[in-house]
KOLBATOR-32270 format. One line per 3 residues: number of its first residue (from 1); their letters; for each residue z, x, y of N, C-alpha, C. Coordinates in nm, 2 decimals, decimal comma. Atoms other than C-alpha are relative to their C-alpha. Layout:
NUM> a> Z X Y Z X Y Z X Y ~ ...
//
This chain:
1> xxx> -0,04 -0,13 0,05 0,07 -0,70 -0,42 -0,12 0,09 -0,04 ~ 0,10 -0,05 0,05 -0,13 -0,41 -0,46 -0,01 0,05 -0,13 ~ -0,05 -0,06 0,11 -0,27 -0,32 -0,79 -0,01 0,08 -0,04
4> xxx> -0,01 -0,17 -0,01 -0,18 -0,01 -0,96 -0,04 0,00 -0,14 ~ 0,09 -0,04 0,14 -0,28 0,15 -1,30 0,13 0,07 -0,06 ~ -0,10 -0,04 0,10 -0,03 0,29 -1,60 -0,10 0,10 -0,07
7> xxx> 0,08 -0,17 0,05 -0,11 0,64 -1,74 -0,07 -0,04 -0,11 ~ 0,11 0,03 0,11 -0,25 0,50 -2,06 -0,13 -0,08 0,05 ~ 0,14 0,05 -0,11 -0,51 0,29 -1,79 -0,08 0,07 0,08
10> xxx> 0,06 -0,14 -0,06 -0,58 0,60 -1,59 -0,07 0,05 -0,10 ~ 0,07 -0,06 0,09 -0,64 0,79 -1,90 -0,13 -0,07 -0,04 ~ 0,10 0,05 0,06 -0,90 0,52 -2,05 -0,11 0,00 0,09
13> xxx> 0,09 0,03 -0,08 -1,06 0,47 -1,75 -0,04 0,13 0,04 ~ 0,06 -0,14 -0,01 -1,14 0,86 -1,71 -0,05 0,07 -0,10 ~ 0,07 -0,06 0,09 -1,17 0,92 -2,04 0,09 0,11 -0,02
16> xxx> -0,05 -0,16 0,01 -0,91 1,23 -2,04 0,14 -0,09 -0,13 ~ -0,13 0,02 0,07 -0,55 1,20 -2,25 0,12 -0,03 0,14 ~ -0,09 0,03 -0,12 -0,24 1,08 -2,07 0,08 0,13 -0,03
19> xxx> -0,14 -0,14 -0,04 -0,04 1,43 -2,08 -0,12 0,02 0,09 ~ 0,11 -0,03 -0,14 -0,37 1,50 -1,88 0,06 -0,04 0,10 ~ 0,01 0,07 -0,11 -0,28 1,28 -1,64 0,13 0,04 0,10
22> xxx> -0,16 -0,08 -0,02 0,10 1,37 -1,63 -0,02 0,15 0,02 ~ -0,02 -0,13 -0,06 0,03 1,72 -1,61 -0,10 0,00 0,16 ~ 0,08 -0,03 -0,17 -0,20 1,65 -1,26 0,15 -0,03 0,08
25> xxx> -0,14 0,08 -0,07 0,16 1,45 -1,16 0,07 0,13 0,06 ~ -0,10 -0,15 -0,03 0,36 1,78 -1,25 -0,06 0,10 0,11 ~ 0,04 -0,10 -0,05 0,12 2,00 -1,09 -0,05 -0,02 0,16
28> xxx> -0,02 0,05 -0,20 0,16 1,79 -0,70 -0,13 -0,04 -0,03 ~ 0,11 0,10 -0,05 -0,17 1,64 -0,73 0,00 -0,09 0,09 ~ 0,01 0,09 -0,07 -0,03 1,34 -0,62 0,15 -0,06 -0,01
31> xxx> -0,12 0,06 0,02 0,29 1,14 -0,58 0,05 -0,15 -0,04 ~ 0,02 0,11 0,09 0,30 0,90 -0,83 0,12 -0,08 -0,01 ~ -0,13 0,08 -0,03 0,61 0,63 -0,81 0,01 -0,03 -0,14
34> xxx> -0,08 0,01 0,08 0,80 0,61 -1,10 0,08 -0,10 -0,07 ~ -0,11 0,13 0,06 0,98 0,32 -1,29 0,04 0,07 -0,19 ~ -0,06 -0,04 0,10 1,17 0,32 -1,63 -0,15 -0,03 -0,12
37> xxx> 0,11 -0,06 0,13 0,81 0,27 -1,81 -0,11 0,03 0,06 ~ 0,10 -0,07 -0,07 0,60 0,49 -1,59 0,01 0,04 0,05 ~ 0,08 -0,02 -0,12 0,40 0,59 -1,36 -0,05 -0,10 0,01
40> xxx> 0,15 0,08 -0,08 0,19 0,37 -1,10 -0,10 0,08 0,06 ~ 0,10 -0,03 -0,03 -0,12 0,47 -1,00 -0,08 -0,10 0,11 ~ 0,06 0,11 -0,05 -0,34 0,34 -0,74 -0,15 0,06 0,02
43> xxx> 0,14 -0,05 0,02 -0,72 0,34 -0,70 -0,04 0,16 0,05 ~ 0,02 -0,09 -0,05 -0,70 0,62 -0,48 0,06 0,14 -0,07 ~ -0,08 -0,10 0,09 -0,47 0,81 -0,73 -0,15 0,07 -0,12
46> xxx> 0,10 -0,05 0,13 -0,75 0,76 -1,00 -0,17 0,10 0,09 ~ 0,04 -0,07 -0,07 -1,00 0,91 -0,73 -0,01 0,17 -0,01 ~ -0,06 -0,14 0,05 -0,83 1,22 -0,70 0,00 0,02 -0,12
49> xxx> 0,05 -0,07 0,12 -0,78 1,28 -1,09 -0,08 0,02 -0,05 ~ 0,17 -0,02 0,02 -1,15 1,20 -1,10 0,01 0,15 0,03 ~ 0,09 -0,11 -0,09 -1,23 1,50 -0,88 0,10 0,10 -0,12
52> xxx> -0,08 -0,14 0,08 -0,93 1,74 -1,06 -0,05 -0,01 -0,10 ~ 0,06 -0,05 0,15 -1,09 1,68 -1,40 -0,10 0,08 0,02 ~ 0,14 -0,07 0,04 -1,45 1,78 -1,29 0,06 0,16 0,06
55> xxx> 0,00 -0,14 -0,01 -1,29 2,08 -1,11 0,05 0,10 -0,10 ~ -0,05 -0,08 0,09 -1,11 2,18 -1,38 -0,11 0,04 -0,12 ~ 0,15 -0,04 0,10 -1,47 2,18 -1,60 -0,04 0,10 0,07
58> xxx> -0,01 -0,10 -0,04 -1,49 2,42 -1,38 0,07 0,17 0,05 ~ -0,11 -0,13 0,03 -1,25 2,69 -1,52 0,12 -0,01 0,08 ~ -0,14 0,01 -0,12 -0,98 2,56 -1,21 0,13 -0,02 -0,07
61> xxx> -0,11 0,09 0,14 -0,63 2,52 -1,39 0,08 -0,09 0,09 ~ -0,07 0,09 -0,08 -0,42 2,24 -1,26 0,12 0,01 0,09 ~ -0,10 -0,04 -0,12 -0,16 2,42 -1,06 -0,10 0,05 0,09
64> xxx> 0,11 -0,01 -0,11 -0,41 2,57 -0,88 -0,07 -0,09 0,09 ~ 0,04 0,10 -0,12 -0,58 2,27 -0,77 0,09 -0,10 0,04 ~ -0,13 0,01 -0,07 -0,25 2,15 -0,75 0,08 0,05 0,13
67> xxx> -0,04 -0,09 -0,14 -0,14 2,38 -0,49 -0,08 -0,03 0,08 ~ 0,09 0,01 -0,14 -0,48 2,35 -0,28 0,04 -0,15 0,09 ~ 0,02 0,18 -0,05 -0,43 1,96 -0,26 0,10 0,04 0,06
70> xxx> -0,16 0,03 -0,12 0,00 2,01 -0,16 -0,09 0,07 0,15 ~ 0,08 -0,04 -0,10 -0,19 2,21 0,07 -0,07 -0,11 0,12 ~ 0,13 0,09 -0,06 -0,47 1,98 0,21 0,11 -0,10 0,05
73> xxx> -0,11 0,10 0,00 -0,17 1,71 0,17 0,10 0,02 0,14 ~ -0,08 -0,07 -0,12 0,05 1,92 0,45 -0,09 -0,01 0,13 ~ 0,10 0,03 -0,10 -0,26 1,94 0,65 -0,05 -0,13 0,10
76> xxx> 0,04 0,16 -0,04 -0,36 1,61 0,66 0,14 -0,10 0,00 ~ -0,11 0,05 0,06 0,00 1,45 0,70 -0,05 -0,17 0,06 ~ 0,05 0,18 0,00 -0,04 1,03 0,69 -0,12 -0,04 -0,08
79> xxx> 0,12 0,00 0,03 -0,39 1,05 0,55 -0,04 -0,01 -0,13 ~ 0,05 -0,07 0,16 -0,56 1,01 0,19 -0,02 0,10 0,01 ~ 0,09 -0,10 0,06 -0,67 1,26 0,06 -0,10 -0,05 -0,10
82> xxx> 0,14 0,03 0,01 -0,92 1,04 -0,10 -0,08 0,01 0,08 ~ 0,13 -0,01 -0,08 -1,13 1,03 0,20 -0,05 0,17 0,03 ~ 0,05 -0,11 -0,03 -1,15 1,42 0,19 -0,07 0,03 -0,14
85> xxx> 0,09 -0,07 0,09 -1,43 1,58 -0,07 0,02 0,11 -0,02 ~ 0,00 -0,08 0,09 -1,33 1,83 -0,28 -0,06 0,10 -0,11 ~ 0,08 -0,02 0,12 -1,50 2,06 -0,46 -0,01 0,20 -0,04
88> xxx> 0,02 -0,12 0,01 -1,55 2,42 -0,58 -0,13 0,10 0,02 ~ 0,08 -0,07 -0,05 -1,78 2,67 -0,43 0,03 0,15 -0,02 ~ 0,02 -0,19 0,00 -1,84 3,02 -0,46 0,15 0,05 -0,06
91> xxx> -0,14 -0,06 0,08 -1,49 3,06 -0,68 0,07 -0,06 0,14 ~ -0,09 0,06 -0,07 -1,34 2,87 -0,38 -0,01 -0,16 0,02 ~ -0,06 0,12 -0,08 -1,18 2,53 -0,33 -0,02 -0,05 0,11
94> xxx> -0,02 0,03 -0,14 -1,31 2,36 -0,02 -0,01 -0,14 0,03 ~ -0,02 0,20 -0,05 -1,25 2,04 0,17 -0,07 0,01 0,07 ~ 0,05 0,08 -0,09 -1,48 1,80 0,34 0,01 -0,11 0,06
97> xxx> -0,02 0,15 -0,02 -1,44 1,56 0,57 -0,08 0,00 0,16 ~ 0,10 0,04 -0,09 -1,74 1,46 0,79 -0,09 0,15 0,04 ~ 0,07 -0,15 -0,02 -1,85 1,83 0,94 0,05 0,09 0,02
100> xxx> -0,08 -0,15 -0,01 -1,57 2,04 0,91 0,01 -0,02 -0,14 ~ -0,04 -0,05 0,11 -1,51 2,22 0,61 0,09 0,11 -0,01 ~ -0,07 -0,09 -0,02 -1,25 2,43 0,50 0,10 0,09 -0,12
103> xxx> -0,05 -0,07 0,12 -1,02 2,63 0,24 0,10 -0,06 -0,01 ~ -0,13 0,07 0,00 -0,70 2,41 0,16 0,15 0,11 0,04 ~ -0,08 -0,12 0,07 -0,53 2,73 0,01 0,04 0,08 0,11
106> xxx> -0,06 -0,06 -0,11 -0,55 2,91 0,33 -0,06 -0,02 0,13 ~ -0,01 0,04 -0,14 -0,64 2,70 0,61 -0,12 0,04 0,05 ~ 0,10 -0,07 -0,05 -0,93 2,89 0,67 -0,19 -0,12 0,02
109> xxx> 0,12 0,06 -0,04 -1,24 2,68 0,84 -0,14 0,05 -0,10 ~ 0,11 -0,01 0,09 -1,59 2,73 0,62 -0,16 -0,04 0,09 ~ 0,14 0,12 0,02 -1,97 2,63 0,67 -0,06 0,06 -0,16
112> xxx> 0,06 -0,08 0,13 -2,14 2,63 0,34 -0,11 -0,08 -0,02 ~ 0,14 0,04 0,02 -2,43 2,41 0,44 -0,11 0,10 -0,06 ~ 0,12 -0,16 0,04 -2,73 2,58 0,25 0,01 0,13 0,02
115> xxx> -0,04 -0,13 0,01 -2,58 2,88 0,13 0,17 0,05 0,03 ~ -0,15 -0,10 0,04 -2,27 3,16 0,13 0,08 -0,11 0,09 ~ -0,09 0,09 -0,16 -1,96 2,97 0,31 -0,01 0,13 0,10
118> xxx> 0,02 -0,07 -0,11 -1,95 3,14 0,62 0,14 -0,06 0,11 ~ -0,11 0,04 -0,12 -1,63 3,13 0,90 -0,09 -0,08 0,09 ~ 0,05 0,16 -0,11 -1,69 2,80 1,14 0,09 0,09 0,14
121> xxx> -0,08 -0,05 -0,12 -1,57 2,93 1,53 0,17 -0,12 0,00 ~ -0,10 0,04 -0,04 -1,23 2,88 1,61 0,00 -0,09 0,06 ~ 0,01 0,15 -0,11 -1,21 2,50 1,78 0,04 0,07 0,14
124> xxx> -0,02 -0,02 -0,14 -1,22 2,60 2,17 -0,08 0,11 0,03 ~ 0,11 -0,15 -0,02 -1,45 2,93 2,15 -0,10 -0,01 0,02 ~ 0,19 0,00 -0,03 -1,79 3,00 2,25 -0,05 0,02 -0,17
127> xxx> 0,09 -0,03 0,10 -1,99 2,97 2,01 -0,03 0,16 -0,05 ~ 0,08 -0,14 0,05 -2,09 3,26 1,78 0,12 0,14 0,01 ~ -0,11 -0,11 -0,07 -1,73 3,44 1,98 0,07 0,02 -0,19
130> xxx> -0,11 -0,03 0,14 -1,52 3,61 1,68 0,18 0,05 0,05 ~ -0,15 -0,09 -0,04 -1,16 3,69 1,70 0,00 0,12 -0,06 ~ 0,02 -0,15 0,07 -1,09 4,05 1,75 0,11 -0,01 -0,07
133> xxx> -0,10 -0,03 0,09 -0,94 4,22 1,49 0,02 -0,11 -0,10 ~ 0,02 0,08 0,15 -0,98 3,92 1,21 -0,13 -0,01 -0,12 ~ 0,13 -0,06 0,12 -1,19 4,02 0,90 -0,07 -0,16 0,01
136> xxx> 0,11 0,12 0,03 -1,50 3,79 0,82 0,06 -0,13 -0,05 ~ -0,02 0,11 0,03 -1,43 3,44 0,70 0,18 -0,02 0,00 ~ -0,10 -0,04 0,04 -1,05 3,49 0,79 0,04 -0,07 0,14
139> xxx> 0,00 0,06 -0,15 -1,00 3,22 1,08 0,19 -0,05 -0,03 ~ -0,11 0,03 0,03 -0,64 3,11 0,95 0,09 -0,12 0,13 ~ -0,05 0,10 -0,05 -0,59 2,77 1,10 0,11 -0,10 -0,01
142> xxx> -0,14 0,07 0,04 -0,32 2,63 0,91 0,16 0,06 0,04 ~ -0,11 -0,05 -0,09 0,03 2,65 1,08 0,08 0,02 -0,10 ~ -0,10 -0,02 0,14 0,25 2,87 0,83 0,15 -0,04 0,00
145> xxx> -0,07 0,05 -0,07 0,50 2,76 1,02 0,05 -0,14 -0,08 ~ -0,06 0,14 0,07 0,52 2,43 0,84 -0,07 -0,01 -0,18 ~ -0,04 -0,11 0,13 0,59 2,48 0,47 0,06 -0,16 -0,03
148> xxx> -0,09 0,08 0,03 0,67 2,15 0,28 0,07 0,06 -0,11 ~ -0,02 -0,05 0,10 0,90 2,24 -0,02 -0,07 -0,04 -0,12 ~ 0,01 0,07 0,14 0,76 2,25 -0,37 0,02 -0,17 -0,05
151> xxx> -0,02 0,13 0,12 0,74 1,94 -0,63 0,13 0,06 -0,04 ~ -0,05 0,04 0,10 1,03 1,90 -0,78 0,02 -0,08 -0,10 ~ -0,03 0,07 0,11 1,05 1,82 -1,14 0,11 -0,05 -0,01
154> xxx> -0,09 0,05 0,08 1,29 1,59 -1,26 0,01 0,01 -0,16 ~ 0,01 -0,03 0,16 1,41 1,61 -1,62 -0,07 -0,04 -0,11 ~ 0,10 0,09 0,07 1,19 1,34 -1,74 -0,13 0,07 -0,04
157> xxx> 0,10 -0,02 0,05 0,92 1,53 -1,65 -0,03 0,18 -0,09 ~ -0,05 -0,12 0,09 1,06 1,89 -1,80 0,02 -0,05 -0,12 ~ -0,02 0,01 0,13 1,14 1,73 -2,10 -0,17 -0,07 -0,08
160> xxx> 0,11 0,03 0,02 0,77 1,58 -2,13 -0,12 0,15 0,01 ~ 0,00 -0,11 -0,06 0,67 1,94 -2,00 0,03 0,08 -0,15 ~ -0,04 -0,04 0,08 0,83 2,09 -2,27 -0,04 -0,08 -0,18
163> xxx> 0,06 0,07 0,11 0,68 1,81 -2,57 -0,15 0,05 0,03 ~ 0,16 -0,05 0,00 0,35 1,93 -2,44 -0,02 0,21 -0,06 ~ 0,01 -0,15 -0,01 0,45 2,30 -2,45 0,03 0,08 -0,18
166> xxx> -0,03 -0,05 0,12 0,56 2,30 -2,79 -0,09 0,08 -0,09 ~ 0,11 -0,03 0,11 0,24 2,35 -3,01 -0,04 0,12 0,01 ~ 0,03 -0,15 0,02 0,12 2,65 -2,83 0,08 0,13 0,08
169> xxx> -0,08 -0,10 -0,05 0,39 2,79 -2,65 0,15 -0,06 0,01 ~ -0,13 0,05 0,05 0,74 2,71 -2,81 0,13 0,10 0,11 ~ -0,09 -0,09 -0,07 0,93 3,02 -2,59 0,00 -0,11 0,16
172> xxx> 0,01 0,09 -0,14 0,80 2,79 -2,25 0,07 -0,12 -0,06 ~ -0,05 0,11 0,02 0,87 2,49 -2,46 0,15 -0,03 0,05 ~ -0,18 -0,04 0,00 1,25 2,59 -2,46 0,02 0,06 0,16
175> xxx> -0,03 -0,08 -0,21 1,26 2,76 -2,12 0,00 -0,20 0,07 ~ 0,03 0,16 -0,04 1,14 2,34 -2,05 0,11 -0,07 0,02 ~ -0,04 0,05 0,06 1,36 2,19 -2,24 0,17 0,04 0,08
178> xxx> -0,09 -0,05 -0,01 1,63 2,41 -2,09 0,05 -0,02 0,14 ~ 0,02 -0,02 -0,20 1,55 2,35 -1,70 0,09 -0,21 0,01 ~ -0,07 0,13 0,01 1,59 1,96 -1,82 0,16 -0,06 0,01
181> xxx> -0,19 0,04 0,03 1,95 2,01 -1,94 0,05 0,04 0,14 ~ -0,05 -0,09 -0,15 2,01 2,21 -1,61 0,02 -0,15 0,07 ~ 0,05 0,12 -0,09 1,91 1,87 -1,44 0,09 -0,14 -0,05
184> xxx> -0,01 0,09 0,05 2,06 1,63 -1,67 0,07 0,04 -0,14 ~ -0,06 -0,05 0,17 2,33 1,79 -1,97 0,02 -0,06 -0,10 ~ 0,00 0,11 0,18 2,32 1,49 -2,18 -0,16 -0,01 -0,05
187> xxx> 0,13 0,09 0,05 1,97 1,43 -2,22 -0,05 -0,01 -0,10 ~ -0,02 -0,02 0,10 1,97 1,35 -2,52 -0,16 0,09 -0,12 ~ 0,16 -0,02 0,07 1,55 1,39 -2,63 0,02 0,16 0,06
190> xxx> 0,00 -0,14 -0,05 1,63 1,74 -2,47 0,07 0,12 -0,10 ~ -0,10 -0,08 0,08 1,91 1,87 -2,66 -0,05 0,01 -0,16 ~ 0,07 0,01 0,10 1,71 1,74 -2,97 -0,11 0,11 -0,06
193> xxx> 0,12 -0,09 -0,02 1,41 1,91 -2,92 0,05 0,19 -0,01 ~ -0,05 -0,16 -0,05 1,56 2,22 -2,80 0,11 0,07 -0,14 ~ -0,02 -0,01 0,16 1,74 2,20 -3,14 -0,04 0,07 -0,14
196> xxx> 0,06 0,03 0,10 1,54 2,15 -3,35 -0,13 0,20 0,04 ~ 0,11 -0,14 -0,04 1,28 2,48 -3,18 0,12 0,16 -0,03 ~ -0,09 -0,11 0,00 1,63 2,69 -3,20 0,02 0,03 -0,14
199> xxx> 0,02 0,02 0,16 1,67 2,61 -3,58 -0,10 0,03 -0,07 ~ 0,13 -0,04 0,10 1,34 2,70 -3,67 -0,02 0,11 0,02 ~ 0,07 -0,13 -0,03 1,33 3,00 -3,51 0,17 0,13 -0,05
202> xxx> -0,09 -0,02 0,09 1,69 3,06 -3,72 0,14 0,03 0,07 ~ -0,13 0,02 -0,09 1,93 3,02 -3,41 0,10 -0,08 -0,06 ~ -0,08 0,12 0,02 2,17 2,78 -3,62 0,10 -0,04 0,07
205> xxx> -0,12 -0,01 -0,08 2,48 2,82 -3,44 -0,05 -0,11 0,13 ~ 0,02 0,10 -0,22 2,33 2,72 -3,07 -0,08 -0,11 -0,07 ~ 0,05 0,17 0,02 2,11 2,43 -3,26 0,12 -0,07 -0,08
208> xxx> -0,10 0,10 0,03 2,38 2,30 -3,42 0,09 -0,08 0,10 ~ -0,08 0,04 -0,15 2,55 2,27 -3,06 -0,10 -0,11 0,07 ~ 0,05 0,08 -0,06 2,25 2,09 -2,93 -0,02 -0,11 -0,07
211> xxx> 0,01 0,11 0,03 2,19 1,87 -3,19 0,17 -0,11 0,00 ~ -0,16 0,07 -0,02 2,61 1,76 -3,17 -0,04 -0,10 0,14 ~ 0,04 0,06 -0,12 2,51 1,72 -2,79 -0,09 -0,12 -0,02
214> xxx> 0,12 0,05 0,01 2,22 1,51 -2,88 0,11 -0,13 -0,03 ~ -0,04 0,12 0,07 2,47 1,27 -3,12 0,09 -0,07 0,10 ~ -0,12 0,03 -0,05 2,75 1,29 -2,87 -0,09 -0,11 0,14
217> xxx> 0,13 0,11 -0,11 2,44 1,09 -2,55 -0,07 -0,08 -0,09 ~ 0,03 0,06 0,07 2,28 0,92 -2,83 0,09 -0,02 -0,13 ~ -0,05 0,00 0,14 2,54 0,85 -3,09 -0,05 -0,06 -0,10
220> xxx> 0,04 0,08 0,14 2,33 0,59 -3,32 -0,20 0,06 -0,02 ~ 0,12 -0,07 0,00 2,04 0,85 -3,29 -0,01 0,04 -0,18 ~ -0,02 -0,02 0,12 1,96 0,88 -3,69 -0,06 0,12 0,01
223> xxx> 0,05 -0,12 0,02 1,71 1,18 -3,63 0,09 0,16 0,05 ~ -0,09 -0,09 -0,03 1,97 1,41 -3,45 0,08 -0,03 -0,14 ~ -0,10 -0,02 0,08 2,22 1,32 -3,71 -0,05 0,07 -0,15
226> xxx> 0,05 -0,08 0,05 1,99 1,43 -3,97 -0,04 0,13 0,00 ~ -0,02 -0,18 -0,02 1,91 1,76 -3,85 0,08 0,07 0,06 ~ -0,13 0,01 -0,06 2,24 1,78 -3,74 0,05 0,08 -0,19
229> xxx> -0,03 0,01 0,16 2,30 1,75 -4,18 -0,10 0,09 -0,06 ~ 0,04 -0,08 0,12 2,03 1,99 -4,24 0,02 0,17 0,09 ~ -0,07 -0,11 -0,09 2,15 2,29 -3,97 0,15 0,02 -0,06
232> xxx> -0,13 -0,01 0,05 2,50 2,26 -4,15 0,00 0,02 -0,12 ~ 0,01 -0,07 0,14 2,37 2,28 -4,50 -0,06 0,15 0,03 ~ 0,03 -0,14 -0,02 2,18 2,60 -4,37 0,13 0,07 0,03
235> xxx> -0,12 -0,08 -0,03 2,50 2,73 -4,25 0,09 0,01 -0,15 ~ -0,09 0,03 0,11 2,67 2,63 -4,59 0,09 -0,09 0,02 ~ -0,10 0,12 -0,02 2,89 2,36 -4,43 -0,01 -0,08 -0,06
238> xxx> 0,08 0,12 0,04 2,79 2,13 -4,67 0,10 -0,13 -0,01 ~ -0,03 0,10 0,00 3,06 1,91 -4,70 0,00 -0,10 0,16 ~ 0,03 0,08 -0,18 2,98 1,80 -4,26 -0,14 -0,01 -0,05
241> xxx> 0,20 0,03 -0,04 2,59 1,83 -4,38 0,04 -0,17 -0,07 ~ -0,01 0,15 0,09 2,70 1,50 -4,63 0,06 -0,08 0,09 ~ -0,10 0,11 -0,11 2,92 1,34 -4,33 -0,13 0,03 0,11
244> xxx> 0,15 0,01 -0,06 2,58 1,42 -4,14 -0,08 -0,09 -0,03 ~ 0,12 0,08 0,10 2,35 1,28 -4,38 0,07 -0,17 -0,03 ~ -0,06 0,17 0,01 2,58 0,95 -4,43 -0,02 -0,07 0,16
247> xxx> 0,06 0,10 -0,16 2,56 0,88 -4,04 -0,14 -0,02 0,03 ~ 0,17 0,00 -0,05 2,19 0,94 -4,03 -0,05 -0,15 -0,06 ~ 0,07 0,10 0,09 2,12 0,67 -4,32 0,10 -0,13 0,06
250> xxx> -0,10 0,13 -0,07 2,44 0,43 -4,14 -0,11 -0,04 0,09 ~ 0,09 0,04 -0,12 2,18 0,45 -3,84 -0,11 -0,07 -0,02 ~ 0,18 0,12 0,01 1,86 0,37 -4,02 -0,01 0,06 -0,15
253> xxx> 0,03 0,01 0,09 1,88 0,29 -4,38 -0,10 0,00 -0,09 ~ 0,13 -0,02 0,07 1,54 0,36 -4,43 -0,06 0,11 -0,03 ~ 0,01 -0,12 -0,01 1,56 0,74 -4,38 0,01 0,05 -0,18
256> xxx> 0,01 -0,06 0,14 1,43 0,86 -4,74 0,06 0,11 0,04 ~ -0,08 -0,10 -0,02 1,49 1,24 -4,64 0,14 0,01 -0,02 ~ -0,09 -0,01 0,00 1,84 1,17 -4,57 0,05 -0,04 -0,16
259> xxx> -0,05 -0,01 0,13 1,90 1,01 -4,89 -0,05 0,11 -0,11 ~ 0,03 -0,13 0,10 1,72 1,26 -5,09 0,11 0,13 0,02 ~ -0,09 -0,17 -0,05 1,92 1,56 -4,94 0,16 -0,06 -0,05
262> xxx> -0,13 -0,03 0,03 2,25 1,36 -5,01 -0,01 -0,03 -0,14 ~ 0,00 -0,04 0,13 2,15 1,31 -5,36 0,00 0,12 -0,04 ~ -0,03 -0,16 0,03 2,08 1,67 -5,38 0,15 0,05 -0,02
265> xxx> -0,11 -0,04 -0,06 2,40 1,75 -5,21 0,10 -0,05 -0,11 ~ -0,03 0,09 0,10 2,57 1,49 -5,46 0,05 0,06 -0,11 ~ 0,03 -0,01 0,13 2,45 1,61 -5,76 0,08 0,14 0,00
268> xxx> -0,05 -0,15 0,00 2,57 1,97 -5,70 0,13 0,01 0,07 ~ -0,12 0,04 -0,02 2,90 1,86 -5,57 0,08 -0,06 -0,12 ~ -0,05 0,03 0,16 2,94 1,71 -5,93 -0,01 -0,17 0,01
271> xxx> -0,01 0,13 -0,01 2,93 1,34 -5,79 -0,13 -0,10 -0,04 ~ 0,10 0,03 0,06 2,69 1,20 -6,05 -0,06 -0,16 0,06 ~ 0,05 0,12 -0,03 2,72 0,85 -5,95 -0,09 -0,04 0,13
274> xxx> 0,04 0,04 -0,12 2,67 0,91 -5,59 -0,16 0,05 0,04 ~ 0,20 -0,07 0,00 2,34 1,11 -5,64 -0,06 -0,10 -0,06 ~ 0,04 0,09 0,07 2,22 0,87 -5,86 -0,06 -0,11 0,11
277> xxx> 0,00 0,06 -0,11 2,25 0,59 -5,57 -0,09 0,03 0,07 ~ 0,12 -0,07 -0,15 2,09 0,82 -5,27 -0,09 -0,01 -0,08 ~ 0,15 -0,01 0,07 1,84 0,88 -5,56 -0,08 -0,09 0,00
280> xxx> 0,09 0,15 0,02 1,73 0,51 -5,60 -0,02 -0,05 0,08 ~ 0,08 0,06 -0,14 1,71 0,43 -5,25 -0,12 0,08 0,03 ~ 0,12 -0,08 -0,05 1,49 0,74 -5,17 -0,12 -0,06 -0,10
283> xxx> 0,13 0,06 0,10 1,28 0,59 -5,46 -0,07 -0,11 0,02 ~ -0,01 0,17 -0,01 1,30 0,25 -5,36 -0,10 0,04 0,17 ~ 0,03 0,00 -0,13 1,20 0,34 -4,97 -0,11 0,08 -0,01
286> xxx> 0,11 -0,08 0,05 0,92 0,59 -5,12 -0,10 -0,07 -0,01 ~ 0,07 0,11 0,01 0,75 0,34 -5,28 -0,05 -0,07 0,15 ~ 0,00 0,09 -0,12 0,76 0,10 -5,00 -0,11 0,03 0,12
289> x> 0,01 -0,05 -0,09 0,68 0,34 -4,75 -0,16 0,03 -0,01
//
C-alpha cells in the first residue's frame, strides 16, 4: 500500500498550518482523496504544496496558483505535475519541463534562459518565423477548446471555508456557511455557525431558525441548545430560553454558562429554590474547571 500523509503531517513536515494546507485543496492545487477523518496526501502532493508555499512568499495568492496548476493539470492530462518546475518569473507563473517552458495560465510557450522570457517558435516553424498578426510573446498553444470544469466544493469544505473566514471576513464567512447549507440543509456545524454570526450581528429571528435547524440534525448538540437559550432570552421568550438552557445542561452537565443563565432566569421568575440549585452547580463546575 502506498503511503500517504494527513493534513496535520503535511503541515509539520512543511512547517505551514493545516487550514494552509486545506485552503491549497480548496483552491485545485491538487486532488486530494477524502475519508471521514481526512485527507490523504502523497509524496508528490507534499511536493506541490512545497512549491505553492514558496510561490506564495512571493505575493502569488492561492487561487491564482490554483488556477495556473488546474491549468498545467488539463495540459498535461495523466502526468504529475510533480515532475513539472514551477516557479514565478517576471510577475509570471511558468512551467518547466526539460526545454520547454511555458505560461500555465495561458498556454503561451516562453524562453527565459538568461533573461526577459521571450516567445519560443511555434512547434513546426522555421525558426525565428513569427505568426502574423500575433503580438509578442502571445503564441497561445493551449486548446480552449478543452475546458475542464471548476473544483467543486463540497460542504465539508464550505463549512471549513467559512471557520477560516470568520475572523476577518464574517460577511464571506456567512456567504460560506450559506453555500454549505445549499449543498447539504441539515448540516448541522453549518446552521450553527451561521447562527451564531447572525445573532451577533443582531439578526435574532433568522438565528434562532438556524440554531433550531442545528438541534433538529444534531439533537443532543448542548452548544446549539444553548445559544438556542440565549437568542430567545434576547428576544424575551424567556420561558423557551429556560426549556433551552435545561436541554443544553441534559446534554452536558458540565455547561457552567447554561446553569448560570438558568439561575439568573430562575431567580427573576421568582423560583428561589431552582436558582439556588443552577447556582451551586455553576459554582461547583467553576471550581473544578
Amino acid at each position: 500500500m502506498v503511503d500517504t500523509y494527513r493534513t496535520r503531517e503535511v503541515a509539520d513536515l512543511l512547517g505551514i498550518t493545516p487550514a494552509r494546507v486545506r485552503r491549497f485543496v480548496r483552491a485545485g492545487l491538487l486532488d486530494a482523496p477524502r475519508d471521514s477523518r481526512g485527507y490523504h496526501f502523497s509524496f508528490q502532493d507534499l511536493v506541490l504544496i512545497r512549491t505553492a508555499t514558496e510561490l506564495e512568499a512571493e505575493d502569488l495568492s492561492a487561487a491564482e496558483i490554483g488556477k495556473a496548476l488546474r491549468e498545467l493539470r488539463r495540459q498535461l492530462p495523466g502526468r504529475p505535475l510533480s515532475a513539472v518546475r514551477v516557479s514565478s518569473e517576471t510577475g509570471h507563473l511558468v512551467a518547466r519541463e526539460g526545454e520547454s517552458a511555458w505560461e500555465p495560465a495561458s498556454g503561451q510557450y516562453v524562453l527565459g534562459f538568461g533573461g526577459d522570457l521571450q516567445p519560443q517558435p511555434r512547434p513546426g516553424s522555421e525558426p525565428g518565423a513569427a505568426e502574423p498578426g500575433v503580438p509578442e510573446r502571445s503564441i497561445g498553444l493551449a486548446d480552449p477548446r478543452r475546458r475542464e470544469p471548476e473544483h467543486e466544493q463540497g460542504p465539508a469544505e464550505w463549512f471549513e471555508i467559512g471557520c477560516e473566514l470568520e475572523t476577518g471576513s464574517p460577511a464571506e464567512a456567512r456567504a460560506a456557511y450559506s453555500r454549505a447549507l445549499e449543498l447539504a440543509p441539515a448540516h448541522p456545524g453549518a446552521h450553527l455557525n451561521l447562527g451564531r454570526l447572525l445573532h451577533e450581528e443582531g439578526s435574532l429571528t433568522a438565528a434562532e431558525g438556524h440554531y433550531r435547524a442545528a438541534l433538529a440534525s444534531e439533537p443532543g448538540s448542548a452548544t446549539a441548545a444553548f445559544n438556542l437559550g440565549v437568542v430567545l432570552e434576547d428576544l424575551g421568550k424567556v420561558e423557551r430560553a429556560v426549556e433551552a438552557y435545561l436541554r443544553a445542561v441534559a446534554s452536558d452537565p458540565e455547561l457552567a454558562d447554561a446553569h448560570y443563565n438558568l439561575s439568573r432566569l430562575y431567580e427573576a421568575m421568582g423560583d428561589r429554590s431552582a436558582a439556588l440549585r443552577h447556582l451551586r452547580s455553576y459554582s461547583l463546575i467553576s471550581k473544578t474547571s
